[in-house]
C-alpha positions in Angstrom: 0.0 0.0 0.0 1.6 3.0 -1.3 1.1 6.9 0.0 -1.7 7.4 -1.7 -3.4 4.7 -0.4 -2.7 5.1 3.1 -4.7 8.5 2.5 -7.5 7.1 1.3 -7.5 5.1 4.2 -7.2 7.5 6.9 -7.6 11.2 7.4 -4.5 12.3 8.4 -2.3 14.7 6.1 1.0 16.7 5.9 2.5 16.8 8.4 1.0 14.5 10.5 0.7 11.8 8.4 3.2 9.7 9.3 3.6 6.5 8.0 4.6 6.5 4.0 3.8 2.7 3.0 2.3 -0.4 4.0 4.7 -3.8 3.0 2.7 -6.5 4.8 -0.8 -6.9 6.3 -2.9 -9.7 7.5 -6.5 -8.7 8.3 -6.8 -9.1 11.6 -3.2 -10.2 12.7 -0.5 -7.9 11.8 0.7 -5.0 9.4 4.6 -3.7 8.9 4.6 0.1 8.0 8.0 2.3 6.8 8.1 5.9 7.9 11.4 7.2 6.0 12.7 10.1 8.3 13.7 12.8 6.3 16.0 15.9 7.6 13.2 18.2 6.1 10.5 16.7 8.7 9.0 20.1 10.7 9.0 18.4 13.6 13.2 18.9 13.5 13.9 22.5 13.4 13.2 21.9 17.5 14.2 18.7 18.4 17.0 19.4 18.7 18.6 21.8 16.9 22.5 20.1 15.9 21.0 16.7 16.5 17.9 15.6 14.9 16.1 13.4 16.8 12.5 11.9 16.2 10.2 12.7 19.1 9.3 9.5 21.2 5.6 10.5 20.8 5.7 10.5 16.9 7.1 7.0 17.0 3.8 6.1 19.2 1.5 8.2 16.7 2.9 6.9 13.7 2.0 3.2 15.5 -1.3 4.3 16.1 -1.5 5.2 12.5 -0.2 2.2 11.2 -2.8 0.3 13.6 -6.1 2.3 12.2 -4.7 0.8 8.7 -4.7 -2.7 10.1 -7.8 -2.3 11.3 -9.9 -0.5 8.5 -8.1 -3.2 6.1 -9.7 -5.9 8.6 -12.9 -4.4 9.0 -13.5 -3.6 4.8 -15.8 -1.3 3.6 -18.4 -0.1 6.5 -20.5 3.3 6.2 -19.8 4.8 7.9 -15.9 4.6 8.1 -14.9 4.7 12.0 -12.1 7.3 12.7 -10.0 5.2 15.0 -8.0 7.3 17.6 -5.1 6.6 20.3 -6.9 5.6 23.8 -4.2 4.3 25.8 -0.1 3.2 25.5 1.1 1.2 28.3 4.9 -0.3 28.5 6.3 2.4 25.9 10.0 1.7 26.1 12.7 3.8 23.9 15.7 2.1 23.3 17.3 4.5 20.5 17.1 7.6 18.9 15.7 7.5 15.3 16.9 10.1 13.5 17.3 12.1 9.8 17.9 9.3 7.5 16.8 6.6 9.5 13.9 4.4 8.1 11.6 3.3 10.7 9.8 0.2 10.4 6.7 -0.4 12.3 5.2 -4.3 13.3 2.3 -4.1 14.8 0.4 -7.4 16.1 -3.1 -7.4 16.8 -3.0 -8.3 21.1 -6.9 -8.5 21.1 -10.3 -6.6 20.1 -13.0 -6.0 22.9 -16.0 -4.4 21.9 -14.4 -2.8 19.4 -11.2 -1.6 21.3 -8.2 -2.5 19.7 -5.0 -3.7 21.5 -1.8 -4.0 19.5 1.6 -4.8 20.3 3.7 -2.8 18.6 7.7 -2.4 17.8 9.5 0.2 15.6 12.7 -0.8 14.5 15.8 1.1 12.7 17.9 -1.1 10.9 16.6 -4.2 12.7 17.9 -2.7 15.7 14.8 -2.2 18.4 14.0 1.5 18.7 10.4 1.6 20.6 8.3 -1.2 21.7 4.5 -0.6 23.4 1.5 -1.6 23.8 -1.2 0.6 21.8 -4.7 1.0 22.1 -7.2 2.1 19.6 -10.5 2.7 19.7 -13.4 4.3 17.2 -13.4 7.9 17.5 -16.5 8.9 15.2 -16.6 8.9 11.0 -13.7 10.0 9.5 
């Protein structure tokens, strides 16, 4: 699933989109999304300037992003189309930085879904190197 795609998808957009493809996904088990981290991201002319450096909470968006994918994929086409939103991380742990020229790559595995709640567990990796694991929760926010 290319860019394009990914916007039809969901409703984010520059700059908050922040996942750029989709390589792998099984409705209802698991997706792997890239995020390529480009020196030009906004988000780096404050953190920090001299050493660009991802913000931890980005990494944990750009999970939750690449969770509403899994989970619109698994649920097909529904009218209307849930706008899923972050409800919860627990056990967020940041092993490196990712910075400009890094490509992140995000697993995500589908934990469990209770009445309609989504629970992933979710790793971003740089170089097959562990950068951020957690556990994210999503849940339908309205209609996107």
């Amino acid at each position: 699933m290319d860019a394009m795609q990914i916007m039809e998808t969901l409703p984010h957009r520059y700059p908050f989109l922040l996942i750029d493809k989709i390589t792998a996904c099984e409705p209802g088990e698991s997706i792997t999304a890239v995020k390529n981290v480009s020196i030009n991201e906004p988000f780096f002319q404050g953190h920090f300037p001299g050493k660009p450096v991802m913000p931890g909470v980005l990494i944990i968006e750009a999970m939750a992003q690449a969770g509403g994918v899994l989970s619109h994929v698994t649920l097909g086409d529904v009218d209307p189309k849930p706008l899923f939103v972050l409800a919860g991380v627990n056990n967020a742990r940041f092993r490196r930085f990712v910075s400009a020229g890094d490509q992140l790559v995000i697993d995500i595995n589908v934990e469990k879904v209770k009445r309609g709640i989504w629970f992933y567990k979710c790793t971003a990796t740089v170089g097959g190197a562990l950068a951020v694991a957690a556990d994210v929760t999503c849940t339908p926010g309205g209609s996107s």
